[in-house]
C-alpha positions in Angstrom: 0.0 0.0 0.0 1.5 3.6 -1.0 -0.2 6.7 -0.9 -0.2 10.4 -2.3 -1.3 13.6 -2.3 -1.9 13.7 -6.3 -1.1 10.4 -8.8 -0.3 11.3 -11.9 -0.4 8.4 -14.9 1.9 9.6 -17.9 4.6 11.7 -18.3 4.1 14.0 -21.6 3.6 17.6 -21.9 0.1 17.7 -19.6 1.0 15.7 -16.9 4.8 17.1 -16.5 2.3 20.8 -16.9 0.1 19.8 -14.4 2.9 18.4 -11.9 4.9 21.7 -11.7 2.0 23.9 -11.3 0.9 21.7 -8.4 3.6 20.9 -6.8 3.9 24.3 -4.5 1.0 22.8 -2.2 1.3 19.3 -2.6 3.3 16.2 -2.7 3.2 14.6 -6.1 3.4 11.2 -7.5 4.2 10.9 -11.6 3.9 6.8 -13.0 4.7 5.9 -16.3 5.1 2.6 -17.4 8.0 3.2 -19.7 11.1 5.6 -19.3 10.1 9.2 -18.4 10.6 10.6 -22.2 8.5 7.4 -24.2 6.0 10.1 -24.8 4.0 11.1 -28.2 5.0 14.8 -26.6 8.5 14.0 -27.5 8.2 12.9 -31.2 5.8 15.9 -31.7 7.5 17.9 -34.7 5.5 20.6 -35.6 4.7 23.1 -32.7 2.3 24.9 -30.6 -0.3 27.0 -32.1 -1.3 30.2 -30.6 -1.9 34.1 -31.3 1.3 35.3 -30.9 1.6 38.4 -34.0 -0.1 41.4 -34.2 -0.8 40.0 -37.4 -2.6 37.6 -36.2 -6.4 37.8 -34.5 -8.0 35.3 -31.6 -11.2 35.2 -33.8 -9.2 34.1 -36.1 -7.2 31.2 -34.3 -10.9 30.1 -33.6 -12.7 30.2 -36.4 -9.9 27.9 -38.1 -10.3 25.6 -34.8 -14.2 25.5 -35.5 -13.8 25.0 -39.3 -11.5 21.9 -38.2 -13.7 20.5 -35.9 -16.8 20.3 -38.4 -19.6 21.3 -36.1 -18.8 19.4 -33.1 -16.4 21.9 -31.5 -17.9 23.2 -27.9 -17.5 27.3 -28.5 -16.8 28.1 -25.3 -14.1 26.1 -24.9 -12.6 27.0 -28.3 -12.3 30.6 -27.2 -11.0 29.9 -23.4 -8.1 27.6 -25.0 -7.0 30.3 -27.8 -7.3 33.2 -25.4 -5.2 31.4 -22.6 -3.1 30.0 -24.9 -0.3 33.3 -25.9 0.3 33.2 -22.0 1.1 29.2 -21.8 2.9 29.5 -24.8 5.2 32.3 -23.0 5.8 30.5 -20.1 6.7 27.4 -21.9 9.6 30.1 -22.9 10.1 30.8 -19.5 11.1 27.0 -18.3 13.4 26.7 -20.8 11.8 25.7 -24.0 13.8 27.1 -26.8 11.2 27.8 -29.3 12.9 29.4 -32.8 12.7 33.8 -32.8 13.4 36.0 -35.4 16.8 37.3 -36.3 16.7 40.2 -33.9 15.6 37.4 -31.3 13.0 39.1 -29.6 9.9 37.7 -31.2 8.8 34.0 -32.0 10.1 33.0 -35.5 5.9 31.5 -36.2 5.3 28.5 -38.9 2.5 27.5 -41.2 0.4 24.8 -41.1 -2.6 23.3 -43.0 -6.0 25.2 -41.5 -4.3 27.8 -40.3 -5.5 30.9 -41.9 -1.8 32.9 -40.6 1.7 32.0 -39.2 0.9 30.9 -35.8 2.7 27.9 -34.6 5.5 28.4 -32.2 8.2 25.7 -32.9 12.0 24.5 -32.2 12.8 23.5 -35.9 11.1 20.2 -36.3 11.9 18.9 -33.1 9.6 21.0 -31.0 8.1 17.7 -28.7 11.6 17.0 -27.7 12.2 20.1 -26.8 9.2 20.6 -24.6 9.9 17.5 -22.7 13.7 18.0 -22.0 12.7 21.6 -20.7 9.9 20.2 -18.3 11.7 17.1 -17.3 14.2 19.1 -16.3 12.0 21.3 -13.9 10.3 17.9 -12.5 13.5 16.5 -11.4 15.3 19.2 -9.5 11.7 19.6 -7.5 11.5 17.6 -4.5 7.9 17.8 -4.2 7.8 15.6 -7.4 8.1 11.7 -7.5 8.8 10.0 -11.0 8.2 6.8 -11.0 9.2 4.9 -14.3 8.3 1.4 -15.0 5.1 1.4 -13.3 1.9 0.7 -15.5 -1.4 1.6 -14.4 -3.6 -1.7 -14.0 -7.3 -0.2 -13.3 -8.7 2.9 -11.1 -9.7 2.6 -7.1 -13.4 3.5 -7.1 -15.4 3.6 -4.1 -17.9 1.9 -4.5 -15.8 -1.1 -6.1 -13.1 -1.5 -3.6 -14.6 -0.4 -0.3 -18.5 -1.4 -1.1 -19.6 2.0 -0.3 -20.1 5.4 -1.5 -21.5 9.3 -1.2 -23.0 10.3 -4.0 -21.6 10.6 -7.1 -18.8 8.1 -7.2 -15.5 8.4 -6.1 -11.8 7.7 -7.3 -9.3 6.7 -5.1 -6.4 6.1 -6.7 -5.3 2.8 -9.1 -3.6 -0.2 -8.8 -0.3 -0.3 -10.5 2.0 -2.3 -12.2 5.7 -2.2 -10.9 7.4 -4.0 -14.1 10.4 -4.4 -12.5 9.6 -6.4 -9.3 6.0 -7.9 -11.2 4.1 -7.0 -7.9 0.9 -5.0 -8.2 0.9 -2.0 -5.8 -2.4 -0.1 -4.2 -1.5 3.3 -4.6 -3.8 5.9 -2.9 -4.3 9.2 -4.2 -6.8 12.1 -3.3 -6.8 13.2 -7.0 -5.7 10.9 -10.0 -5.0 12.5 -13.0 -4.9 10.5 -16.0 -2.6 11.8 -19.0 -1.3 8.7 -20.7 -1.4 9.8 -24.1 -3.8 8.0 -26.8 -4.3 4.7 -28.8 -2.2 4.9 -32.8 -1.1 0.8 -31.6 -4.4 -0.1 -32.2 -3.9 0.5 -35.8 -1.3 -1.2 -37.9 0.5 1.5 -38.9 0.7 4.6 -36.9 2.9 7.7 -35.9 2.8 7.2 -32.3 4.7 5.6 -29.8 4.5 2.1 -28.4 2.9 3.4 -25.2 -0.4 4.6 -27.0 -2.5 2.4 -26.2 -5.5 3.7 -25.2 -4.8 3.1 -21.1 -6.1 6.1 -19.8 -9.6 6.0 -21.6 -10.4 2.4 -21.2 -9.3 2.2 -17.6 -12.0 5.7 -17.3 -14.2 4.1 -19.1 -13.8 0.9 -16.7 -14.6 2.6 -13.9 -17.7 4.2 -14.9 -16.7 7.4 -16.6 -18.0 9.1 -19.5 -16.0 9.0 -22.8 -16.9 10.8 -25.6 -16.2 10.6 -30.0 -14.2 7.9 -30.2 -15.0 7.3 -33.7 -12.9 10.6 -34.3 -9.2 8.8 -35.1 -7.0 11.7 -37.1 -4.6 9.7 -39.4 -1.8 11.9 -40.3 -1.4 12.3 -43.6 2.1 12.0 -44.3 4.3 9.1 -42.7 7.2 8.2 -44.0 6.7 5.2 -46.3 10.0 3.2 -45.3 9.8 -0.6 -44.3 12.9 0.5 -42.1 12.3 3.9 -40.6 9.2 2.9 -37.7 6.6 5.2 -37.5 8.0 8.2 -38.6 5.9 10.8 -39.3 6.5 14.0 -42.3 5.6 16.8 -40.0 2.3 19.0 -40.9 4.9 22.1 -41.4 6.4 20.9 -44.6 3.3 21.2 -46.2 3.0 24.6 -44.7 6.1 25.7 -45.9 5.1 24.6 -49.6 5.1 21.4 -49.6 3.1 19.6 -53.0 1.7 15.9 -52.8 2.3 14.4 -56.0 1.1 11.1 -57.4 3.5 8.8 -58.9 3.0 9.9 -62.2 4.2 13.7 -60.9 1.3 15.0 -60.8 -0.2 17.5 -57.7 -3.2 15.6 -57.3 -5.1 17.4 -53.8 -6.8 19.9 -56.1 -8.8 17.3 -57.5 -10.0 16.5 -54.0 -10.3 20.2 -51.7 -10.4 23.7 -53.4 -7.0 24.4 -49.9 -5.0 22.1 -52.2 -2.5 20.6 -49.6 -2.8 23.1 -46.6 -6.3 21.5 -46.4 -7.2 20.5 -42.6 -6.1 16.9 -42.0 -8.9 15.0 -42.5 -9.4 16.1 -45.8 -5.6 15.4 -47.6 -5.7 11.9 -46.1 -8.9 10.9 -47.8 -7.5 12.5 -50.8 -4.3 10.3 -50.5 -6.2 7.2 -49.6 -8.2 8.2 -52.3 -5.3 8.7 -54.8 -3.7 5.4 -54.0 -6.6 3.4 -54.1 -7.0 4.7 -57.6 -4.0 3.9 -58.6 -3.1 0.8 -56.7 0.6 2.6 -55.7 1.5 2.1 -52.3 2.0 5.2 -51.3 2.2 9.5 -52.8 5.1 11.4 -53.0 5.7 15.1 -51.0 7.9 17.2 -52.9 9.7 19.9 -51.1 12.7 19.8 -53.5 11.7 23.8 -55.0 12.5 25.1 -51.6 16.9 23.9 -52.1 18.7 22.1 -49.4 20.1 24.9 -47.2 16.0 25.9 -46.2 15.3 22.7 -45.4 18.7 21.5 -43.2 17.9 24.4 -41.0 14.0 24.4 -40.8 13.6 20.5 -40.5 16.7 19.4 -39.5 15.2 16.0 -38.1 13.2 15.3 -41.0 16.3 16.1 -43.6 18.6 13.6 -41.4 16.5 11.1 -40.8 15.4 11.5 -44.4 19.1 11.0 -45.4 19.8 7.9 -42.8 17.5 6.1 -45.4 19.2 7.0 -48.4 16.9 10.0 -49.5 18.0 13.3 -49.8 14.7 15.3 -49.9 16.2 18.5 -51.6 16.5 16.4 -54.9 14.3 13.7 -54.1 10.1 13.8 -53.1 9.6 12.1 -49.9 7.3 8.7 -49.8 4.6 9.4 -47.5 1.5 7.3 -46.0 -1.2 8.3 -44.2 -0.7 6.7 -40.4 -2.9 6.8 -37.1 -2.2 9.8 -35.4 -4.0 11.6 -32.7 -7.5 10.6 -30.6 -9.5 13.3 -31.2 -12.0 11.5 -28.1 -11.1 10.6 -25.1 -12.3 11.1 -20.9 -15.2 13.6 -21.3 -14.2 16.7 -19.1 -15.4 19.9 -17.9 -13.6 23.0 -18.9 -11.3 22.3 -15.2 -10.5 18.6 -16.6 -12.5 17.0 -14.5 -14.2 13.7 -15.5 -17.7 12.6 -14.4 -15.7 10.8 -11.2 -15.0 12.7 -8.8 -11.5 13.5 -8.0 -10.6 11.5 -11.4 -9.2 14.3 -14.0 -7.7 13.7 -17.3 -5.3 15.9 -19.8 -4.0 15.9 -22.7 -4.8 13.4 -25.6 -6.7 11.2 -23.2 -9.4 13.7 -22.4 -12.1 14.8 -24.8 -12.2 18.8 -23.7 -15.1 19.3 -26.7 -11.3 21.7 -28.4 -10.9 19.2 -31.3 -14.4 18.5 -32.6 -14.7 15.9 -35.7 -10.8 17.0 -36.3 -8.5 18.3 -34.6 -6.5 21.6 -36.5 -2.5 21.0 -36.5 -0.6 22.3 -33.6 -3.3 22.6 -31.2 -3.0 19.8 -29.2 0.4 20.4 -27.2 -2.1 24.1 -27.2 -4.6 22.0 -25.4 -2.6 20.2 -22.7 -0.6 23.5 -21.5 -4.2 25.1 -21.2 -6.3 22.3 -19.4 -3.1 21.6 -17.2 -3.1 24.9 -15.7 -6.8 25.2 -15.4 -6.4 21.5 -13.8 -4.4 23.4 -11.4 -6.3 26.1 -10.6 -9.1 23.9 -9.8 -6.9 21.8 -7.4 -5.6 24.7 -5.7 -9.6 26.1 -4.9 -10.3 22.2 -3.7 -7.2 21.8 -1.9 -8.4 22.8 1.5 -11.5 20.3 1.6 -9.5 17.4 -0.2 -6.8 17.2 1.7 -9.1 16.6 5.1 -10.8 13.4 2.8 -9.9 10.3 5.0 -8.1 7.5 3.6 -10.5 4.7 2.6 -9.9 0.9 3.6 -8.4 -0.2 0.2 -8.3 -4.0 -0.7 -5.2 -5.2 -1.9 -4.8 -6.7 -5.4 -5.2 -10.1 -5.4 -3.7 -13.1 -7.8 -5.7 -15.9 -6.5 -4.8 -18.9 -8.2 -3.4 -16.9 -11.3 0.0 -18.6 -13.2 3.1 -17.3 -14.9 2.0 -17.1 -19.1 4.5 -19.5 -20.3 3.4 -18.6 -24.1 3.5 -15.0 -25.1 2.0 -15.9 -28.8 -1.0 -16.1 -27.2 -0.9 -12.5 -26.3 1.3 -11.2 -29.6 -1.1 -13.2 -32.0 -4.4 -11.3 -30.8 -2.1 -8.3 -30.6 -1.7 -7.9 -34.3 -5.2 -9.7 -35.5 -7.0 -6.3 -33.3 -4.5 -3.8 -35.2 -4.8 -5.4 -39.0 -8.5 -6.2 -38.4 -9.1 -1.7 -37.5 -6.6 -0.9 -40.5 -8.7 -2.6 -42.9 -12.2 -2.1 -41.2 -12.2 0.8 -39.1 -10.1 3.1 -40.8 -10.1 6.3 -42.9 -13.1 5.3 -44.9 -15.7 2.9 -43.4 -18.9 1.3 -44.5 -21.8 -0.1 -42.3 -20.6 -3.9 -43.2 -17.0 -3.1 -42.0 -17.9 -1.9 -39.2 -20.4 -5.1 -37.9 -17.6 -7.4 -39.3 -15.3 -5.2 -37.3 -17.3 -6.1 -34.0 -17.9 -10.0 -34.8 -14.4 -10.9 -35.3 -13.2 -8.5 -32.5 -16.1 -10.6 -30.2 -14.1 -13.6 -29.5 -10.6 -11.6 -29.0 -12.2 -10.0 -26.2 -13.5 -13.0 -24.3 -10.4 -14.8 -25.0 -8.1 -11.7 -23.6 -10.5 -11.2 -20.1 -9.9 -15.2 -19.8 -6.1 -14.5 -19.8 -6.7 -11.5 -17.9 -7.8 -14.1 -15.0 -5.8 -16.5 -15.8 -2.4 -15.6 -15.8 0.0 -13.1 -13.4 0.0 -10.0 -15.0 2.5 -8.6 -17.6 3.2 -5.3 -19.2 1.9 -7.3 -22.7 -1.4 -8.9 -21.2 -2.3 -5.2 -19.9 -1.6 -3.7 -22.6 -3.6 -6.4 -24.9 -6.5 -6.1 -22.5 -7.1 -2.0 -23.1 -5.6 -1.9 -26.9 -8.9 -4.8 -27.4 -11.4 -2.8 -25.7 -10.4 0.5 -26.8 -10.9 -1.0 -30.7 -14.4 -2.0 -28.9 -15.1 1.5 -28.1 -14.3 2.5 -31.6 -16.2 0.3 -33.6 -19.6 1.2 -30.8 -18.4 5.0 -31.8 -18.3 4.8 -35.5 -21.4 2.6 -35.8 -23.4 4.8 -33.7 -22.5 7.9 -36.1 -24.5 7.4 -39.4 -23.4 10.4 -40.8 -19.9 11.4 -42.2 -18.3 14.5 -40.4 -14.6 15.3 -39.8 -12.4 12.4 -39.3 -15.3 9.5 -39.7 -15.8 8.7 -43.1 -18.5 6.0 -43.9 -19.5 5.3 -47.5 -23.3 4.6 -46.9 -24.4 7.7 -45.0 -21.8 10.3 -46.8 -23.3 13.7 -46.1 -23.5 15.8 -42.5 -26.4 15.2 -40.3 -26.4 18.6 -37.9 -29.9 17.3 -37.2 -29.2 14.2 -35.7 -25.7 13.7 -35.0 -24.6 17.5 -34.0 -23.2 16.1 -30.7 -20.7 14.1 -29.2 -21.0 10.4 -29.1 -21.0 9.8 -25.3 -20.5 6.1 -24.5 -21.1 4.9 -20.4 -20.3 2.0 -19.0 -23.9 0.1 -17.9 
């Protein structure tokens, strides 16, 4: 048994946010079940998106981020996040992060991106993620008020009513049982607030731009416990992943385009015309159905981005990563279009929140990718996502700091142990690997960026017995970082498929062939899925 002011599940931009601006009044507990930088913060290229010209305009910033979002984007919120968001952006400055400025150096050097109507993306080169996280990381460790915690996966969530038999009202989290991969003991940690930001669910798609940790934890352990979660169906696929049978899951930043970028087809030809009147700084959703469009056509296996107009000295000192990793491969994209898929990307769903990030648990909040905050809509604009964590982090904070005085005083419940019972060692991991990839080919090719009605209920039979053969392992075997994982990746593909079938309409990032026009009438609302 451990316990904690505040436990914090993931490590990336919101939860590293969220710890710092906390940790002045309480004592701080951050878990994540890798190392402390296996984050999709860290591979994030392109930047963070914010008014920060007097050339640019807030009403601006949000009517792009409504345009984006296809309907489905809460207002309010959209206007709290771009307002806030100059002053996050700024102190993101202030802790280090060395985002590019102009030659004088006293304003931010600002980058273009598809659906942006202006240059509003603050950025360091193409590396921006990595930059972010080194900066905070940094902060987190020297402060003593912060635990970190890696190799320690997050199992499921104490709930009142679950582990003590009682409750007050509206249900109650306690904390979560957790995972110590290095000793294979499940601990009982207890926690007046848990706050889950573990990032999304690109591995339960075949091919994806995100790291091995997304799978879905944070929402399907949520979701568990009672929660509300919200437009799932909404999957963005980037559009541009690098097509390399060598280079894993590495993604053409949304800035290349911005910077004049053209997707060509392999006959040369700069096809996205054909398929949005933007061309290729069309929103996201858009240029990946015209490139799955393009290749279906055709048969290729992938489109070509040519950036080879702008010469090599540009593009060595604005994408330095991309050029060089580029060039590890054998392609040198000055001379040479770059071979690009589209790839699972971002969760545009997640943990339903309030505009303070709390969930419809008490005491459970989520941030970042794993909350649904009504910002992103039916698709979420570039750049606004690392936006959307610095903003809900601190409002996170300045609800915890209101609460502080009455949560602290909460008495520590009688928590159950975890128990094994009569549970064994799995001897066979094929049993977990095989299910693995049969879920992630079966929502590439069913559940992906165009769907039909009969993809979808094939979808859900053949995912049936998966899931009643991965809660039978769940019981019968000690738990491993590959059985957990297996267990949410399954259910969070469950969630998915209920999402997309629900939605008979095509809006933003859900495609489906037999209902292919908008229905505001009917569907102008989040999908909101509860556990019964």
């Amino acid at each position: 048994m451990y316990s904690t002011d505040i436990l914090i599940i993931g490590s990336g931009v919101a939860g590293l946010s969220f710890a710092l601006k906390v940790a002045p009044f309480v004592r701080v507990t951050l878990i994540t079940k890798k190392k402390r930088a296996d984050t999709a913060t860290n591979l994030a290229q392109g930047g963070v998106a914010a008014v920060l010209s007097a050339k640019d305009r807030l009403e601006d910033h949000s009517k792009d981020t409504l345009i984006s979002g296809d309907g489905l984007c809460h207002e309010d919120i959209v206007r709290l996040v771009v307002e806030e968001g100059p002053d996050r952006v700024r102190e993101l400055a202030d802790l280090g992060v060395n985002f590019q400025r102009n030659a004088i150096g006293d304003e931010f050097d600002l980058g273009m991106e598809g659906g942006h109507s202006a240059r509003r993306v603050a950025h360091a080169k193409d590396l921006t993620g990595r930059e972010i996280e080194t900066a905070l990381l940094a902060q987190v460790y020297a402060n003593p008020q912060i635990e970190v915690l890696e190799d320690h996966m997050a199992i499921d969530l104490l709930i009142e009513s679950k582990v003590t038999g009682q409750k007050e009202g509206q249900d109650r989290c306690l904390g979560a049982y957790v995972l110590n991969c290095s000793t294979g003991e499940v601990e009982t940690w207890q926690a007046k607030v848990t706050v889950l930001c573990s990032g999304g669910c690109g591995k339960v798609y075949r091919y994806t731009t995100n790291p091995d940790i997304a799978t879905g934890d944070g929402v399907v352990m949520a979701w568990r416990a009672g929660a509300q979660v919200a437009n799932l169906e909404f999957v963005q696929f980037h559009p541009t992943c690098f097509f390399n049978r060598e280079a894993k899951n590495f993604l053409i930043s949304e800035a290349v385009r911005g910077e004049g970028g053209i997707l060509r087809n392999q006959e040369g030809i700069a096809f996205m015309k054909q398929y949005d009147s933007r061309c290729d700084l069309a929103t996201r959703d858009a240029v990946a159905r015209g490139i799955d469009a393009e290749m279906k056509k055709s048969g290729a296996d992938c489109v070509y981005l040519d950036i080879t107009h702008k010469g090599r000295d540009f593009l060595q000192q604005r994408f330095p990563n991309i050029y060089g990793t580029c060039l590890k491969y054998g392609l040198d994209i000055s001379t040479h279009p770059i071979p690009v898929v589209p790839a699972a990307h971002y969760m545009c769903g997640g943990v339903q929140v309030d505009r303070w990030g709390c969930s419809s648990i008490r005491n459970l909040l989520a941030l970042g990718e794993t909350a649904c905050t009504g910002l992103h809509g039916a698709n979420r604009l570039a750049s606004n996502s690392l936006l959307e964590a610095v903003v809900f982090a601190h409002r996170a904070a300045q609800w915890l700091e209101r609460r502080w005085p009455e949560l602290k005083s909460l008495s520590q419940a009688k928590v159950q142990a975890w128990r094994t019972g009569f549970a064994r060692s799995i001897e066979e991991n094929v049993l977990i690997s095989y299910n693995w990839d049969q879920v992630r080919q079966l929502m590439w090719d069913y559940v992906g960026i165009v769907r039909t009605q009969k993809r979808l209920q094939l979808a859900a039979r053949q995912l049936a017995p998966i899931l009643a053969e991965t809660k039978e392992h769940f019981h019968d075997y000690l738990l491993t970082p590959d059985l957990i994982e297996l267990r949410n990746i399954v259910l969070i593909a469950e969630l998915i498929i209920q999402s997309a079938s629900l939605r008979q309409e095509s809006r933003g990032l859900h495609f489906i062939t037999d209902f292919p026009e908008k229905d505001d009438a009917l569907f102008g609302r989040d999908t909101v899925l509860e556990k019964n």
